[in-house]
C-alpha positions as CSV (number, residue, x, y, z in Angstrom):
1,X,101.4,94.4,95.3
2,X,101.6,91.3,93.3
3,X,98.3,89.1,92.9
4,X,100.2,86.2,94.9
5,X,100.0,87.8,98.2
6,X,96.8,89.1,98.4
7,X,94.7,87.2,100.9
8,X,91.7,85.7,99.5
9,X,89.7,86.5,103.0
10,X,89.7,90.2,101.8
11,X,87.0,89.5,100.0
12,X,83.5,88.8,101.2
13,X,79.6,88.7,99.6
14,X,77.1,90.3,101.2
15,X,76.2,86.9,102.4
16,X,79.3,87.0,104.6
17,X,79.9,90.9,105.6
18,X,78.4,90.9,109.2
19,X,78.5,94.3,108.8
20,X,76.2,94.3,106.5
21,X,73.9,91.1,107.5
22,X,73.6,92.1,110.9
23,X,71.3,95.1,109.1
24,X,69.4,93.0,107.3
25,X,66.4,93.4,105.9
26,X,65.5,97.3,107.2
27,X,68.1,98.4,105.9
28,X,69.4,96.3,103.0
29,X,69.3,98.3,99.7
30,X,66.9,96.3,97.1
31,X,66.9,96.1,93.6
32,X,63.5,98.1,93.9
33,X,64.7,101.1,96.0
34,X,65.4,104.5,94.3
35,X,68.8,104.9,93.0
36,X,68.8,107.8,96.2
37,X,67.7,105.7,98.6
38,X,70.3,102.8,96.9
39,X,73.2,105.1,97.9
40,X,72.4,106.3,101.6
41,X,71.6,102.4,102.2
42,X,74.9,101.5,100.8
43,X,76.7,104.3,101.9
44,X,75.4,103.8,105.8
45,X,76.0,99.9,105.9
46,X,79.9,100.3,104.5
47,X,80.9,103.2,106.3
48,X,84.3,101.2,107.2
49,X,86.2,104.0,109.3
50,X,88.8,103.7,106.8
51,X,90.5,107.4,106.3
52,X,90.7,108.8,103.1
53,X,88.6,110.0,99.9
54,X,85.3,108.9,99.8
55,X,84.6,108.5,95.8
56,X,80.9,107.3,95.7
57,X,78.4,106.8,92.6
58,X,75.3,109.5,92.6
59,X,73.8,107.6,90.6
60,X,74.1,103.9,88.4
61,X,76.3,103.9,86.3
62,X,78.7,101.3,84.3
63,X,82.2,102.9,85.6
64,X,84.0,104.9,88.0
65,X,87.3,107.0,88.2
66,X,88.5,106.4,91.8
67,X,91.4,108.3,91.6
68,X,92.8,110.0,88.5
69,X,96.5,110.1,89.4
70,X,98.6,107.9,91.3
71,X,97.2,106.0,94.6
72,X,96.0,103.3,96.6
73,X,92.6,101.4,97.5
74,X,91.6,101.1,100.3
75,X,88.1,99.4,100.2
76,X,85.7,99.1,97.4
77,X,82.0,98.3,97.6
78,X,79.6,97.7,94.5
79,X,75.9,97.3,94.2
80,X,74.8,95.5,90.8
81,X,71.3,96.2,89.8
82,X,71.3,93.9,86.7
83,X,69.0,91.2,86.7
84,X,72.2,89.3,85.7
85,X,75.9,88.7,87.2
86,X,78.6,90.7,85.5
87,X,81.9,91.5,86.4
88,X,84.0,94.4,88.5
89,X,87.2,95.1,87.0
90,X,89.7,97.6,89.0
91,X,92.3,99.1,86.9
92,X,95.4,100.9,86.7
93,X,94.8,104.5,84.8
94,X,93.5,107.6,85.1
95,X,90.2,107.6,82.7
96,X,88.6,104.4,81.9
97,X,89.7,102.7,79.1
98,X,88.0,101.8,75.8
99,X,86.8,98.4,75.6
100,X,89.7,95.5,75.4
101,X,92.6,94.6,76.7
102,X,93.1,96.3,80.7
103,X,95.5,96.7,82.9
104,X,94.0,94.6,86.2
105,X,95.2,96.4,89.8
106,X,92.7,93.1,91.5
107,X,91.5,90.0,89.5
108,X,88.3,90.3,88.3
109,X,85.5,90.0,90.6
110,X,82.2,88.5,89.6
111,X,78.8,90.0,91.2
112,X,75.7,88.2,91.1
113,X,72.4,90.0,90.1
114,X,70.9,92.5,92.5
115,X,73.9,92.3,95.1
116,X,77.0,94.2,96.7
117,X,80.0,93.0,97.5
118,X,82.8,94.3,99.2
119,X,86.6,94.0,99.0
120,X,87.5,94.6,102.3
121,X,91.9,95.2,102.1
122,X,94.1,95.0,105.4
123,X,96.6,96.5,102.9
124,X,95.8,98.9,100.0
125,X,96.0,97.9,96.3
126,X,98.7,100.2,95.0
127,X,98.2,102.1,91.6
128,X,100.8,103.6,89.5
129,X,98.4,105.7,87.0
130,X,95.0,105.6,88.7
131,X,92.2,103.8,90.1
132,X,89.0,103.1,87.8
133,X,86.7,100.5,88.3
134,X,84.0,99.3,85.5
135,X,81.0,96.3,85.2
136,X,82.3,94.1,82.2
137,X,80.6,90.9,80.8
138,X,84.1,89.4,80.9
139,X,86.1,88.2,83.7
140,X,89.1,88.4,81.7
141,X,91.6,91.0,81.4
142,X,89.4,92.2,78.7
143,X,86.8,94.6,79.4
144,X,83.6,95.1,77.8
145,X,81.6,97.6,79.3
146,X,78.4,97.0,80.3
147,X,75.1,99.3,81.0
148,X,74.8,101.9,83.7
149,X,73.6,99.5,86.5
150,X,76.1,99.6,89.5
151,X,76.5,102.2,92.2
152,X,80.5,102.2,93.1
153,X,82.2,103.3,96.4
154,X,85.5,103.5,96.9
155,X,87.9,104.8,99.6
156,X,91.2,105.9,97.9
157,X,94.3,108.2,99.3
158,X,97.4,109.5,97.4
């Protein structure tokens, strides 16, 4: 799928995901919840329907393989925990790459601090290698790692 025709209503802050507002505030995972109590939160308010693997953090981390071989996306959630924004990169391979120049399956998708968004797709993103997704201080198609402060969940299928 080329970047050109992906709709740019696919993707929605927590400030717009109904799903997710209309919870608000029981539910709503906070920065000061235990990384246990982070994931059920997230894991109850973006439970989409969507059929496939289920690939979810179990605990914070900096990067996530989605899918090691060849597949698509179907939804991807993030919590940041960073007292800062950052970055979400989704690439194409099977491990996560070192730090530099990246293969981008999505352009880069910035995350305030202590928020979730979600990239809701009426059509998968399509992977040739793999599906990995990492925090990066650059929006670019550069990563640089960051620290292990977001929980990922992703549903992929071959």
């Amino acid at each position: 799928m080329a970047l050109e025709e992906l709709d740019p209503n696919q993707f929605r802050s927590v400030a717009s995901c109904p799903e997710v507002t209309s919870q608000l505030p029981t539910t709503a995972p906070q920065t000061s919840d235990p990384v246990t109590t982070l994931l059920a939160k997230i894991n109850a308010l973006l439970n989409s329907g969507a059929t496939g693997t289920l690939v979810m953090s179990s605990a914070l981390e900096a990067s996530k393989v989605l899918k090691n071989s060849a597949g698509r996306l179907q939804n991807l959630a993030v919590f940041n925990s960073k007292a800062s924004a950052q970055f979400i990169l989704i690439m194409d391979a099977a491990a996560v790459p070192v730090d530099g120049p990246v293969t981008l399956l999505y352009p880069p998708i910035p995350i305030g601090a202590g928020s979730i968004v979600v990239l809701d797709l009426p059509r998968p993103i399509v992977a040739t290698v793999g599906i990995c997704v990492c925090n990066s201080s650059t929006g670019s198609f550069t990563k640089t790692i960051g620290s292990a402060d977001c929980v990922f969940r992703g549903v992929v299928t071959a």
